[in-house]
N, C-alpha and C positions, 0 to 999 in steps of 0.2 A: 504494500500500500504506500502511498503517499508520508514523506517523512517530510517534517515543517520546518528542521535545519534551512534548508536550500534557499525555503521562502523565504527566509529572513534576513538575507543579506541583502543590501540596497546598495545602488548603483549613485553614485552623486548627483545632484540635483542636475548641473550642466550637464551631463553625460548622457542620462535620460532623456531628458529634455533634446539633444541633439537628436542622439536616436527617433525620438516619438514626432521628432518634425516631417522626418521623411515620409512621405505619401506610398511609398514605394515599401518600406518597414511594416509602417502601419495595417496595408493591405495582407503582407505575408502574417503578421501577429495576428489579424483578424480572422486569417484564413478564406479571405474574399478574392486567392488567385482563382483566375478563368483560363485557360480549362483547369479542370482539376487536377493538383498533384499530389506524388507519395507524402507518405510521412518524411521519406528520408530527403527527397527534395526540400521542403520546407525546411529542414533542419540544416541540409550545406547552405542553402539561402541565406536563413537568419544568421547564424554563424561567419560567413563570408560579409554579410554586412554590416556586422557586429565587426568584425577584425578591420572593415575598413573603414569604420567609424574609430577607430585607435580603442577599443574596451579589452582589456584583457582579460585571458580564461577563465581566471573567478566570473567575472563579470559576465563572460556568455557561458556560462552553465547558469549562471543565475537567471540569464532572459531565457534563455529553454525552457527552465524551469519556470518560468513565471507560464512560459508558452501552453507547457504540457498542464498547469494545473488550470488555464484556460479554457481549454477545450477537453478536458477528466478525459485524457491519455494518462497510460499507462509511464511515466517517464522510465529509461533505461541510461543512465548519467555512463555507464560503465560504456556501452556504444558512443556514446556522446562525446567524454574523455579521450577515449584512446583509439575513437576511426574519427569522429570527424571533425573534430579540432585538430587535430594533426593534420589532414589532410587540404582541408582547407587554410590552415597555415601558411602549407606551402602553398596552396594555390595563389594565396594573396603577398604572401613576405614580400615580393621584389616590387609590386605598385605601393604596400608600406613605406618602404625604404625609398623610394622614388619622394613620395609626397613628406617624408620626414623631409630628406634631403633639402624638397625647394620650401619648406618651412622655413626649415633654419637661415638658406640663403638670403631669405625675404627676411627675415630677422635680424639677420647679420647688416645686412645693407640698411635698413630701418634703422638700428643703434649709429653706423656710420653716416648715415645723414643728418644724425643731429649732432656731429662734435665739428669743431672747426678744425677747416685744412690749413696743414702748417707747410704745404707744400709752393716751394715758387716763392715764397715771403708772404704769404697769403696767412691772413689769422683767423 
């Protein structure tokens, strides 16, 4: 049966919040895809767009789990854990690493634009 550990771990307000904006989330949480798909589709879904929302694995076992007590499935964490968070891992790691990367750049340049250049005699 259902154990209530799971459910009680919370995701931070922004993070959620990110998450439940996407129209695109919302519809697979709701379970409003057309045409219909498996359980296990829905589950690389949420998972893949959980990973590229930046949430990590506590974090999407916890939306599974918020998923599965949703719609009174049966949750199986033990499949969840060890096929498709790993899998989906990989599938997404190299556009994570991508969009870190131009964060940071956009970050980096943001902090250099507001010191002054000591370049040239320039202050």
């Amino acid at each position: 049966m259902f154990t209530d550990d799971i459910y009680q771990h919370t995701l931070q307000p922004y993070k959620r919040k990110r998450l439940f904006f996407s129209r695109y989330f919302r519809t697979l949480y709701n379970g409003e895809v057309e045409p219909q798909i498996t359980l296990n589709q829905y589950l690389y879904k949420i998972a893949t767009h959980c990973w590229l929302q930046r949430l990590r694995e506590e974090d999407i076992v916890t939306v599974c789990g918020w998923w599965y007590k949703k719609h009174g499935i049966e949750p199986n964490f033990g499949y969840l854990r060890h096929v498709v968070i790993p899998e989906t891992y990989e599938h997404t790691r190299e556009t994570v690493r991508v969009q870190r990367k131009a964060e940071n750049a956009r970050a980096k340049a943001k902090r250099l634009a507001g010191r002054p250049c000591a370049i040239g005699g320039q202050s």
